[in-house]
mmCIF file of the N, C-alpha and C atoms, coordinates in Angstrom:
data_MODEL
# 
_entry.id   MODEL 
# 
loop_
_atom_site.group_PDB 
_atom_site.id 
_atom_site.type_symbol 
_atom_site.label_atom_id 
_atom_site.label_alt_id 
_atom_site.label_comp_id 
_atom_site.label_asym_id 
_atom_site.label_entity_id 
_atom_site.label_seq_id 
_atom_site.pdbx_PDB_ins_code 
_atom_site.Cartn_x 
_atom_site.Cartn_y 
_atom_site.Cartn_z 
_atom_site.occupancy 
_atom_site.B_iso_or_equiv 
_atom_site.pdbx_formal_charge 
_atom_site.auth_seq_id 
_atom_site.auth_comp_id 
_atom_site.auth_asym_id 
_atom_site.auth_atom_id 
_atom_site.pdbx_PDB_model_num 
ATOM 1   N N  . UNK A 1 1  ? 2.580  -40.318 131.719 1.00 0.00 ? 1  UNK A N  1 
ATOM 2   C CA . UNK A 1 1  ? 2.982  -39.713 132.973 1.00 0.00 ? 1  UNK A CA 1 
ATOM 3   C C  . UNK A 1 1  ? 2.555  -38.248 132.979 1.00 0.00 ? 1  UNK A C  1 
ATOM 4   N N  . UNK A 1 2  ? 2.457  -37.680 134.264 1.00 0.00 ? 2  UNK A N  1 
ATOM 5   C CA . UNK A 1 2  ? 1.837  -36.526 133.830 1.00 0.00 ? 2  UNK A CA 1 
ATOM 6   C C  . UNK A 1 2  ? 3.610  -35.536 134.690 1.00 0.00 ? 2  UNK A C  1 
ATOM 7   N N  . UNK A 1 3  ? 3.150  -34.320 134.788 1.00 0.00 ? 3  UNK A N  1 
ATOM 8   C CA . UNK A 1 3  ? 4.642  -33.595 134.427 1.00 0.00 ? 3  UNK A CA 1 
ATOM 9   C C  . UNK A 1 3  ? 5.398  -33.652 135.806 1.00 0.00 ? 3  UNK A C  1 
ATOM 10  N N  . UNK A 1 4  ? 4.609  -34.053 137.089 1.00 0.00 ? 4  UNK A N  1 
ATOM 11  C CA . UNK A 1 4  ? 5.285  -34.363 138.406 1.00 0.00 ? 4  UNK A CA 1 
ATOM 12  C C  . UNK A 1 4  ? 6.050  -35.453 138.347 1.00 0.00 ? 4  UNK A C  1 
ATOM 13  N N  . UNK A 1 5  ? 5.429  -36.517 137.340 1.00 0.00 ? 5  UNK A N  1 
ATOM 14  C CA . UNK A 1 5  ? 5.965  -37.797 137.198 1.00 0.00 ? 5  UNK A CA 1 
ATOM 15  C C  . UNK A 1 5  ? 7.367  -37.694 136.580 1.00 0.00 ? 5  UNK A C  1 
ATOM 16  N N  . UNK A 1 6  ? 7.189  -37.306 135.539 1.00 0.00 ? 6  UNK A N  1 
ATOM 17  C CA . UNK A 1 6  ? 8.368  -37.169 134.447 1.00 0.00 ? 6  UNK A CA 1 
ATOM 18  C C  . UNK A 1 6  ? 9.723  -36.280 135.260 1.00 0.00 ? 6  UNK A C  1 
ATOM 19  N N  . UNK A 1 7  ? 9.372  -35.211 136.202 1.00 0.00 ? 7  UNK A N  1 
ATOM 20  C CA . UNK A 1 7  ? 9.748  -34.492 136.848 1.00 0.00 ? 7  UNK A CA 1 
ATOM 21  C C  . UNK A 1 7  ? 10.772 -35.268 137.693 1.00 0.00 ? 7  UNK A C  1 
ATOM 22  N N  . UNK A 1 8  ? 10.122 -36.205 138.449 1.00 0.00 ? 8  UNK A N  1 
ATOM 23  C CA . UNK A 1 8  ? 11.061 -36.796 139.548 1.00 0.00 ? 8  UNK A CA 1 
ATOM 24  C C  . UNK A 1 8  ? 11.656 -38.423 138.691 1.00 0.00 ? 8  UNK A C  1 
ATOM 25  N N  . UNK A 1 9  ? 11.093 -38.682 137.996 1.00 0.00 ? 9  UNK A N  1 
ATOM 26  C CA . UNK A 1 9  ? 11.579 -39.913 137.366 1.00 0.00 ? 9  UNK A CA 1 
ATOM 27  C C  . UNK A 1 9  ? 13.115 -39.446 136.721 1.00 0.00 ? 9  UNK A C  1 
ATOM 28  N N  . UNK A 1 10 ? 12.997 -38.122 135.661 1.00 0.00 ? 10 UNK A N  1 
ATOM 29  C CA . UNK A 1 10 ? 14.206 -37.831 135.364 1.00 0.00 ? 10 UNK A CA 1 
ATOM 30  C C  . UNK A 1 10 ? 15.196 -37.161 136.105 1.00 0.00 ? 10 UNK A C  1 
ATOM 31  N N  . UNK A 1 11 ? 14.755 -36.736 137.538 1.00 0.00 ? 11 UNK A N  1 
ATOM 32  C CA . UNK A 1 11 ? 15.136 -35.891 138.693 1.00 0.00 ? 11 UNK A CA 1 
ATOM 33  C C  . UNK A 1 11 ? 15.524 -34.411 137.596 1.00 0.00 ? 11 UNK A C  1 
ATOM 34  N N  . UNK A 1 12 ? 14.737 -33.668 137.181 1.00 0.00 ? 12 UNK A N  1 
ATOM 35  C CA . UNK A 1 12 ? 14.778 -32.474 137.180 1.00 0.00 ? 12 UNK A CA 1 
ATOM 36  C C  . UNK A 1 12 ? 13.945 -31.850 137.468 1.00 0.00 ? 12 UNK A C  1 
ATOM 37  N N  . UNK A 1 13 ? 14.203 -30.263 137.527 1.00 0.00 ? 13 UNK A N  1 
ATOM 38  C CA . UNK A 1 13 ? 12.854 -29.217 138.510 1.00 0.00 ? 13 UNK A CA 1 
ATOM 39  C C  . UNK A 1 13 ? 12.040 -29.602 137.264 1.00 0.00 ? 13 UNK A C  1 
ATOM 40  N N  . UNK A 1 14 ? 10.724 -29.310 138.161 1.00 0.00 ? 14 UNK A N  1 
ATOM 41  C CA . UNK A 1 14 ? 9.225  -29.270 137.852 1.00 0.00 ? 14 UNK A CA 1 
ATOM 42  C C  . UNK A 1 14 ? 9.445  -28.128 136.459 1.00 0.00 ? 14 UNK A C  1 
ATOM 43  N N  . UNK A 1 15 ? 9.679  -27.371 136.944 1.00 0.00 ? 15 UNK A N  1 
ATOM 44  C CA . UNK A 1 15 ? 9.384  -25.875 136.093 1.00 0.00 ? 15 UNK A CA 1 
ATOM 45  C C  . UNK A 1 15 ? 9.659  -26.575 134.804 1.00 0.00 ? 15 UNK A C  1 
ATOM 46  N N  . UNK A 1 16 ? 11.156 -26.745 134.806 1.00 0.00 ? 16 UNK A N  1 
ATOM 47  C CA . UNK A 1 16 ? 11.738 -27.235 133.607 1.00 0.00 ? 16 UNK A CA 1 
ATOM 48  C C  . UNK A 1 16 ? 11.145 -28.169 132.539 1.00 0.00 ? 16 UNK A C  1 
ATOM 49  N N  . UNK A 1 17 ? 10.639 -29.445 133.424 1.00 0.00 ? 17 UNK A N  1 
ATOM 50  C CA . UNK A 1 17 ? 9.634  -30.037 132.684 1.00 0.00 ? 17 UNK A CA 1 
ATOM 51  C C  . UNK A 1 17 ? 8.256  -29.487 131.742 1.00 0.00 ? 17 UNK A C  1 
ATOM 52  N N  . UNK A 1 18 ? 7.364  -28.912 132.575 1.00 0.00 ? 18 UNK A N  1 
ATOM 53  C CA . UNK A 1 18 ? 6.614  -28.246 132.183 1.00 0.00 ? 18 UNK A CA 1 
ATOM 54  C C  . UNK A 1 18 ? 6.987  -27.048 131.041 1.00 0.00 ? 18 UNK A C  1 
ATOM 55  N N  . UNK A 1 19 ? 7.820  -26.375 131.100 1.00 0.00 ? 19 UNK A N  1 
ATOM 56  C CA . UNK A 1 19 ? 8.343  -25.922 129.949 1.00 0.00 ? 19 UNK A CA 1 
ATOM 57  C C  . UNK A 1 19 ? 8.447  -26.236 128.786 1.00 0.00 ? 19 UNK A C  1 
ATOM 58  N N  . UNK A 1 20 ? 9.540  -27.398 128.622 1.00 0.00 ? 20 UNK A N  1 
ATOM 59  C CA . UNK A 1 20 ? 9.833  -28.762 127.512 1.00 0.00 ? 20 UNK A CA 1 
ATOM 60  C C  . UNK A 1 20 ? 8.943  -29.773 127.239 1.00 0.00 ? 20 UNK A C  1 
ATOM 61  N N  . UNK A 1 21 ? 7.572  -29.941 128.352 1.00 0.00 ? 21 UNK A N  1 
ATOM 62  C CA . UNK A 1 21 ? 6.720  -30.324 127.658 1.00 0.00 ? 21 UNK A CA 1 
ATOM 63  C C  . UNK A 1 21 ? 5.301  -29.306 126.973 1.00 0.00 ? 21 UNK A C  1 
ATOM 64  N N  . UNK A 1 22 ? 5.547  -28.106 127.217 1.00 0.00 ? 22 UNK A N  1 
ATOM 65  C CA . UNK A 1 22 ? 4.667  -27.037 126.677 1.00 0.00 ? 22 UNK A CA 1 
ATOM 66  C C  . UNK A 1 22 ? 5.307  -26.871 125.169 1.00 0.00 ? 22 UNK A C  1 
ATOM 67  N N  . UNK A 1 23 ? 6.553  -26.834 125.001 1.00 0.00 ? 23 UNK A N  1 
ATOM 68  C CA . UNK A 1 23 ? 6.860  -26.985 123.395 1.00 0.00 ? 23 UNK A CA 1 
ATOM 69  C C  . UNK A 1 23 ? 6.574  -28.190 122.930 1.00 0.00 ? 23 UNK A C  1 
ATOM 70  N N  . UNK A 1 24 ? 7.049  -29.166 123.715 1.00 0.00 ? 24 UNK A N  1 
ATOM 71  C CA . UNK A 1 24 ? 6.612  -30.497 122.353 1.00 0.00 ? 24 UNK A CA 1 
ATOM 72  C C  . UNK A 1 24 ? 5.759  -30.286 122.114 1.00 0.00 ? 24 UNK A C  1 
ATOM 73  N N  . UNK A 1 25 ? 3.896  -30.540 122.968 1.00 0.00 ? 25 UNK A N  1 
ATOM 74  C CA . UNK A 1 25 ? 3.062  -30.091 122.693 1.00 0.00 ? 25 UNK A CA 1 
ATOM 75  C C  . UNK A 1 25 ? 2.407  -29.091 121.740 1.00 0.00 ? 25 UNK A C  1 
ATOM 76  N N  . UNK A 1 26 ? 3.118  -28.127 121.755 1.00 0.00 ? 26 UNK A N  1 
ATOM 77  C CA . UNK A 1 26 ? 3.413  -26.422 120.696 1.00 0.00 ? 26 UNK A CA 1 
ATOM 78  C C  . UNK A 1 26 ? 3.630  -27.251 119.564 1.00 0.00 ? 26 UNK A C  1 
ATOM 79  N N  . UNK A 1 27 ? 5.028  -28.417 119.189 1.00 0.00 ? 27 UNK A N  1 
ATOM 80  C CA . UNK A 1 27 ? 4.737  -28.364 118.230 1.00 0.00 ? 27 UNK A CA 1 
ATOM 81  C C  . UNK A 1 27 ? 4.689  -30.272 117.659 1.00 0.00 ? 27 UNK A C  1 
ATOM 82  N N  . UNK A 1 28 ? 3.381  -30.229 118.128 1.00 0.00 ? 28 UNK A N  1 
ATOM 83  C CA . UNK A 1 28 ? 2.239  -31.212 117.912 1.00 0.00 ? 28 UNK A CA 1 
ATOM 84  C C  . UNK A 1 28 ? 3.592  -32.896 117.966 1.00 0.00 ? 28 UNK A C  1 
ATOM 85  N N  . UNK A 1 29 ? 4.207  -32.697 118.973 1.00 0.00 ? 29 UNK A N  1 
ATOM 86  C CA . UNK A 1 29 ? 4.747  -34.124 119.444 1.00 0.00 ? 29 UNK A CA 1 
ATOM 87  C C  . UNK A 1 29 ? 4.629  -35.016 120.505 1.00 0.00 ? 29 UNK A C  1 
ATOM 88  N N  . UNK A 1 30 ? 3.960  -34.064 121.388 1.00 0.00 ? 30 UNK A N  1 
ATOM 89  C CA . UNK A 1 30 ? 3.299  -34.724 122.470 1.00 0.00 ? 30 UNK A CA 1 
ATOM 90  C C  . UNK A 1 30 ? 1.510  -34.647 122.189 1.00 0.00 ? 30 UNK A C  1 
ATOM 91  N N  . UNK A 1 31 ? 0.651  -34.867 123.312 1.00 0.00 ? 31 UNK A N  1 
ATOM 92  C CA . UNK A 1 31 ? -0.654 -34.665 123.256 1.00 0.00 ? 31 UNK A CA 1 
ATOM 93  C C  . UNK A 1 31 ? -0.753 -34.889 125.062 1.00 0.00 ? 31 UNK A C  1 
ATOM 94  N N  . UNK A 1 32 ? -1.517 -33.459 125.328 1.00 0.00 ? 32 UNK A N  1 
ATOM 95  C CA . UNK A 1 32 ? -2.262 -34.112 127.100 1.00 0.00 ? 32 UNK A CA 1 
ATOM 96  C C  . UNK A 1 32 ? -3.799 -34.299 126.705 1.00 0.00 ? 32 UNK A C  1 
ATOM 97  N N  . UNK A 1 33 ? -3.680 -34.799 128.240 1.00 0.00 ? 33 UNK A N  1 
ATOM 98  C CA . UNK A 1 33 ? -4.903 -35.418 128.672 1.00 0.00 ? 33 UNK A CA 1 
ATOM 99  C C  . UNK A 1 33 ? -5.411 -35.197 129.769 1.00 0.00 ? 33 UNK A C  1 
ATOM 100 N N  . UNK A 1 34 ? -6.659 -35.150 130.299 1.00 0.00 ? 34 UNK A N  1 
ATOM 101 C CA . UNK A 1 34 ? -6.768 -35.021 131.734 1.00 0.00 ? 34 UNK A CA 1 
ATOM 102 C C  . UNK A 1 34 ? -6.443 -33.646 132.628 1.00 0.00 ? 34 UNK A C  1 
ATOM 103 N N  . UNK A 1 35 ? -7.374 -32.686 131.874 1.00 0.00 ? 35 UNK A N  1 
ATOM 104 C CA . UNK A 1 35 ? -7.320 -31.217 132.498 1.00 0.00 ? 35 UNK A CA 1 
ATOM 105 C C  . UNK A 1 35 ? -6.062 -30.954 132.373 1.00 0.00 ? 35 UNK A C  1 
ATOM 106 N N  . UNK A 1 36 ? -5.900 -29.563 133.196 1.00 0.00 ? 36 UNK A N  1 
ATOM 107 C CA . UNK A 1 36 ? -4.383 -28.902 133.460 1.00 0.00 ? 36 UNK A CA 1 
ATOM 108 C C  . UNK A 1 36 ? -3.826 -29.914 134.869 1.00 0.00 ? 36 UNK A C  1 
ATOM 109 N N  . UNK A 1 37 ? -4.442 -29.866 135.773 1.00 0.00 ? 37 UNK A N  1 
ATOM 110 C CA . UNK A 1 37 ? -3.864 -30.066 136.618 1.00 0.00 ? 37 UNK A CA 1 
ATOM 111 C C  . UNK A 1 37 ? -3.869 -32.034 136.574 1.00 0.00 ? 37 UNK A C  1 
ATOM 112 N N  . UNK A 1 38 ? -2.565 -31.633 136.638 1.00 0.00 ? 38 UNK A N  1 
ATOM 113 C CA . UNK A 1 38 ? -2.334 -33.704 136.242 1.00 0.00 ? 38 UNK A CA 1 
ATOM 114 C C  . UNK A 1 38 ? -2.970 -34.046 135.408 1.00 0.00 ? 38 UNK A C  1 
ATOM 115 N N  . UNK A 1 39 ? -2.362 -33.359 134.183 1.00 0.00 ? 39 UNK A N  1 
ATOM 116 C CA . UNK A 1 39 ? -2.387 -33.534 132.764 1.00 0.00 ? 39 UNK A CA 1 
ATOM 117 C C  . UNK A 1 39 ? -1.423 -34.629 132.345 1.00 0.00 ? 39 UNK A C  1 
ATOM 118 N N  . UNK A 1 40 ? -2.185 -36.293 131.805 1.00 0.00 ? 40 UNK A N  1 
ATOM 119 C CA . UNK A 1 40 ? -1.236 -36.928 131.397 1.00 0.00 ? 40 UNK A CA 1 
ATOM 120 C C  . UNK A 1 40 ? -0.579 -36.220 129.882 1.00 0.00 ? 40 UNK A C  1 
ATOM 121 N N  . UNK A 1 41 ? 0.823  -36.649 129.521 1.00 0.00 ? 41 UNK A N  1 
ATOM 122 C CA . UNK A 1 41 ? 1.466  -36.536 128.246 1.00 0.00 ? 41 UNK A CA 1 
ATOM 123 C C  . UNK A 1 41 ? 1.815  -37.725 126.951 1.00 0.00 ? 41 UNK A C  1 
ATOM 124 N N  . UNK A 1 42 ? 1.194  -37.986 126.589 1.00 0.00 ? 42 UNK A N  1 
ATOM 125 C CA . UNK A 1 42 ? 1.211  -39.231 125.176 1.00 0.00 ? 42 UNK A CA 1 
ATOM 126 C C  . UNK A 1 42 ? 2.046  -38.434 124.150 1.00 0.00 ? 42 UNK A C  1 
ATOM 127 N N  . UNK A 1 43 ? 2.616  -39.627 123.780 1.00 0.00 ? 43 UNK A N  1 
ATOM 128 C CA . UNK A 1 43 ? 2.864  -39.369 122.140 1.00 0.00 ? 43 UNK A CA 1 
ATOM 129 C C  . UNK A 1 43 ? 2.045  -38.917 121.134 1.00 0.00 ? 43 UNK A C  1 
ATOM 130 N N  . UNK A 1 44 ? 2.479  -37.748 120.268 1.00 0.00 ? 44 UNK A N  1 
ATOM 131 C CA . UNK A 1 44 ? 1.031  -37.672 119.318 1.00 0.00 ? 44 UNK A CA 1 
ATOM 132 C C  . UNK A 1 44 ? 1.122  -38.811 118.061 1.00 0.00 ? 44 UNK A C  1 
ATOM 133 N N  . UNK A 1 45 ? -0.293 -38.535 117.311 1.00 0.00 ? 45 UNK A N  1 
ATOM 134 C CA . UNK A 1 45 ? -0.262 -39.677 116.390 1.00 0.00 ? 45 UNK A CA 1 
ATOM 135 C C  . UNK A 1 45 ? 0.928  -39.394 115.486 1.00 0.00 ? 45 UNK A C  1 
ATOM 136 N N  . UNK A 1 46 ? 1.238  -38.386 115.125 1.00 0.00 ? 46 UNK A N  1 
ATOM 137 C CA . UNK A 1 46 ? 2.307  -38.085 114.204 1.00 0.00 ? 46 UNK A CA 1 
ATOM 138 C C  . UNK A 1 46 ? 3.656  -38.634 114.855 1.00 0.00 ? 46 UNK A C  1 
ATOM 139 N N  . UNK A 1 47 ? 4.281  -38.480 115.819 1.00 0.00 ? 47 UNK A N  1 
ATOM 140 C CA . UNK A 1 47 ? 5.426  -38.961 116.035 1.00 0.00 ? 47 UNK A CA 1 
ATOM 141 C C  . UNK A 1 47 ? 5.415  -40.451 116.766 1.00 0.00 ? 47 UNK A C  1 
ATOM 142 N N  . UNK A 1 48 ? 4.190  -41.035 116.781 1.00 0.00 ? 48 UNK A N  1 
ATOM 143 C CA . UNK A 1 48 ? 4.423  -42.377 117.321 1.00 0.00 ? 48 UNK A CA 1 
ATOM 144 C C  . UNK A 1 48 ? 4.781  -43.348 115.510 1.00 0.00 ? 48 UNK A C  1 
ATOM 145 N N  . UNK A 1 49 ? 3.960  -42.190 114.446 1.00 0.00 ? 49 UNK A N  1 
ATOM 146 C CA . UNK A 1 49 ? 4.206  -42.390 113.309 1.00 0.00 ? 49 UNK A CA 1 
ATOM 147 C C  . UNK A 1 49 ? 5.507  -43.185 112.224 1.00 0.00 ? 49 UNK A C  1 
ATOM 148 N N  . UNK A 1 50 ? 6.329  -41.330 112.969 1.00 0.00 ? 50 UNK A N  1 
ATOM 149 C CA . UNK A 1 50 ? 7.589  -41.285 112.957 1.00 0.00 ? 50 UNK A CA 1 
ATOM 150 C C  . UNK A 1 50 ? 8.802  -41.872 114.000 1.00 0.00 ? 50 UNK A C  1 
ATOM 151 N N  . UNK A 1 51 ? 8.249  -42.756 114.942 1.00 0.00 ? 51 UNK A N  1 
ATOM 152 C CA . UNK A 1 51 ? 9.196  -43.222 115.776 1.00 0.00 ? 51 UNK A CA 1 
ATOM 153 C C  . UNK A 1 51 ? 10.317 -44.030 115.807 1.00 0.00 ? 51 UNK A C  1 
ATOM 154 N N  . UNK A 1 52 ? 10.024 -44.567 114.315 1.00 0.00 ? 52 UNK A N  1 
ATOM 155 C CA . UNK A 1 52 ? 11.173 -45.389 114.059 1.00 0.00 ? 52 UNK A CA 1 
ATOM 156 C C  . UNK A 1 52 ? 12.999 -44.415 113.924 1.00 0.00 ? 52 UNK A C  1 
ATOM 157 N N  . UNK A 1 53 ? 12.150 -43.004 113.561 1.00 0.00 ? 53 UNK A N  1 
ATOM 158 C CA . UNK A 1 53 ? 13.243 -41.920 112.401 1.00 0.00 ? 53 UNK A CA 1 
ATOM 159 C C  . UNK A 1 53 ? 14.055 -41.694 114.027 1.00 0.00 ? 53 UNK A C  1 
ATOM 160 N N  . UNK A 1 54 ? 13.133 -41.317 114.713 1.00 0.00 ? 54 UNK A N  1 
ATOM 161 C CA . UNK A 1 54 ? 13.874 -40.923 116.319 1.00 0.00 ? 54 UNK A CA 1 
ATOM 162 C C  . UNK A 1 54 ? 14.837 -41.641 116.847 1.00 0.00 ? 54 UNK A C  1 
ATOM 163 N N  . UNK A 1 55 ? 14.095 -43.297 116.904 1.00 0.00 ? 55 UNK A N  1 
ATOM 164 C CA . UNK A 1 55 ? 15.451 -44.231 117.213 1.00 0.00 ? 55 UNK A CA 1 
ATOM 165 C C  . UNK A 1 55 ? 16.336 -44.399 116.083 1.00 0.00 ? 55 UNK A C  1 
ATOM 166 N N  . UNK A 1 56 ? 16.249 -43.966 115.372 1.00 0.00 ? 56 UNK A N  1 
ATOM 167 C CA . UNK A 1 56 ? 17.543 -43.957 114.460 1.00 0.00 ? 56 UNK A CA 1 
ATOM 168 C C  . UNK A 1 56 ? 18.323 -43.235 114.656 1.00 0.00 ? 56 UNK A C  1 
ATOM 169 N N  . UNK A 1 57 ? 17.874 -41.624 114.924 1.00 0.00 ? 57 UNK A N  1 
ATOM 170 C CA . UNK A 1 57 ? 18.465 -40.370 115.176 1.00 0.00 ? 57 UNK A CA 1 
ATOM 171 C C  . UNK A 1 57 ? 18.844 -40.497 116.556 1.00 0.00 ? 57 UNK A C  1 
ATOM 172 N N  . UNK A 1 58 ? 18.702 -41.049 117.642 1.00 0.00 ? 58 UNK A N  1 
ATOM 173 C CA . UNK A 1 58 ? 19.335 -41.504 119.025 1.00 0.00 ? 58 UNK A CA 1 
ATOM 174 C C  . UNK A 1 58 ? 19.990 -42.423 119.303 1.00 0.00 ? 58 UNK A C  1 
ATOM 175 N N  . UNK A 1 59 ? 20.095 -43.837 118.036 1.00 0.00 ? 59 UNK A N  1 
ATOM 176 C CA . UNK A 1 59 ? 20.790 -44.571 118.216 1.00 0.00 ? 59 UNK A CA 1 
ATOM 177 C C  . UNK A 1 59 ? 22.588 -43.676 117.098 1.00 0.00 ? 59 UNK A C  1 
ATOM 178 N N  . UNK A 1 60 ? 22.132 -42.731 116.505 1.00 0.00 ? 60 UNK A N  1 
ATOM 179 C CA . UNK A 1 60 ? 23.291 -42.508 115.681 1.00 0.00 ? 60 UNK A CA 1 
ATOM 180 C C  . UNK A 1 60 ? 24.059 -41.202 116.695 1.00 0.00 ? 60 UNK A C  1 
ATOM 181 N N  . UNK A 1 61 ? 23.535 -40.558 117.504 1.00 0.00 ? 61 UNK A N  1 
ATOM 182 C CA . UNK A 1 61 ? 23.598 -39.967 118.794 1.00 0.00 ? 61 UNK A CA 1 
ATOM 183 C C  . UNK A 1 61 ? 24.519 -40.177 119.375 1.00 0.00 ? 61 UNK A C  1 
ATOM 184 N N  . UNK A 1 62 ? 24.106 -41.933 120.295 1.00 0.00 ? 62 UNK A N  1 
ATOM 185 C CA . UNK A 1 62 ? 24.948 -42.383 120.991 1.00 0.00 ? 62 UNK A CA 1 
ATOM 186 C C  . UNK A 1 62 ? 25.710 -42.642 120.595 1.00 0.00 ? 62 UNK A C  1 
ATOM 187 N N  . UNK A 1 63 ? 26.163 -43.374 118.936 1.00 0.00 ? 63 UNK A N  1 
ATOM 188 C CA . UNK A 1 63 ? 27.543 -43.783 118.782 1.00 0.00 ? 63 UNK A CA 1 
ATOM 189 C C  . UNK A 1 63 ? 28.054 -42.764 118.110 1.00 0.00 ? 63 UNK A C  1 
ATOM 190 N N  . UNK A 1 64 ? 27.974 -41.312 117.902 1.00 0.00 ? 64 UNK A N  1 
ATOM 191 C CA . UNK A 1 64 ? 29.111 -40.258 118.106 1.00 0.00 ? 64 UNK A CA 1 
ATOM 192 C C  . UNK A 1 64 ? 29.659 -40.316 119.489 1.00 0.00 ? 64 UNK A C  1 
ATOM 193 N N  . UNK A 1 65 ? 28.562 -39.966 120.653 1.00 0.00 ? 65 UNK A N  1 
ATOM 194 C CA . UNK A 1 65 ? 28.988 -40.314 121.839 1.00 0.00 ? 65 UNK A CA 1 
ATOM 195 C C  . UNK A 1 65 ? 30.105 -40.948 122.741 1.00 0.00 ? 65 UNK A C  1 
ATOM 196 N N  . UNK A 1 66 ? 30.197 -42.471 121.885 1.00 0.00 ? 66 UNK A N  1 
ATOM 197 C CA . UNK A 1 66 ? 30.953 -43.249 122.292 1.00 0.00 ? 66 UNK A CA 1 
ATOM 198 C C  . UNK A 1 66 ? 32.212 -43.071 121.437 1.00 0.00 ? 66 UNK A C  1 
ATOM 199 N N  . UNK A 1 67 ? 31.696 -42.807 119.995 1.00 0.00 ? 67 UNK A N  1 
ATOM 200 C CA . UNK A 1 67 ? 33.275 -42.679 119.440 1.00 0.00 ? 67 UNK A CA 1 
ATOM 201 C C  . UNK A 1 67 ? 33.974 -41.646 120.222 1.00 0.00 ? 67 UNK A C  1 
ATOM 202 N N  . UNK A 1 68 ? 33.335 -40.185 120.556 1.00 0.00 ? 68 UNK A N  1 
ATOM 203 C CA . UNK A 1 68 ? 34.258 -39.341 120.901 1.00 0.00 ? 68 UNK A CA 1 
ATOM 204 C C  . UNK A 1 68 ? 35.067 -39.584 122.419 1.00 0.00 ? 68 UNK A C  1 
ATOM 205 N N  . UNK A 1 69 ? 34.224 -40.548 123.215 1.00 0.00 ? 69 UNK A N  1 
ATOM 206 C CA . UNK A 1 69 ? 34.664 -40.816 124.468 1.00 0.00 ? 69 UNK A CA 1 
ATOM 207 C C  . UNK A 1 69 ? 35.905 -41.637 124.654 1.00 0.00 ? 69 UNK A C  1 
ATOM 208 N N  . UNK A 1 70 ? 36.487 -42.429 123.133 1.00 0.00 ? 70 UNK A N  1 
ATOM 209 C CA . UNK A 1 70 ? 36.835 -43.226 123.788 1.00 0.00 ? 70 UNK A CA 1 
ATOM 210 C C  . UNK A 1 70 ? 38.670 -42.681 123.402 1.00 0.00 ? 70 UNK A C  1 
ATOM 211 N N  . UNK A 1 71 ? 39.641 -43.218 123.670 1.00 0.00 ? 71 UNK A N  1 
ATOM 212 C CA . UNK A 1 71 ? 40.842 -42.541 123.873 1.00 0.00 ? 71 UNK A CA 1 
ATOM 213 C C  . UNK A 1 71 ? 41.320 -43.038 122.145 1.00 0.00 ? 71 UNK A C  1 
ATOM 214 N N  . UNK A 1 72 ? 42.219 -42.010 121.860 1.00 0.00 ? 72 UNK A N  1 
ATOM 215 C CA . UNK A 1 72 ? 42.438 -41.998 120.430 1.00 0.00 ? 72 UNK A CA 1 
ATOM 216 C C  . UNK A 1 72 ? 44.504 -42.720 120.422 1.00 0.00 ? 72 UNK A C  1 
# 
């Protein structure tokens, strides 16, 4: 997707996107494509690498999440 996409898919401002995807990029977790203007964003080879470690680290995420949500 390129950063208009990602933009309205997650409904946040443009700016913002472009920001957060100028660091991943910075530090080599994304990769564009396709000039500046409607520049797609891929995974880089390194973190499609590491993608398993991420869903681990988001699945252990959510269930703090849920533990803390739920009534004690």
């Amino acid at each position: 997707m390129n950063a208009s996409q990602l933009a309205n898919r997650m409904q946040l401002d443009y700016k913002t996107i472009r920001h957060h995807l100028g660091v991943l990029t910075e530090n080599k977790l994304l990769e564009s494509g396709g000039g500046n203007y409607g520049s797609m964003y891929f995974l880089s080879p390194q973190l499609e690498s590491n993608f398993q470690i991420v869903e681990e680290i988001l699945g252990k995420i959510g269930k703090e999440k849920e533990d803390t949500s739920k009534p004690t």
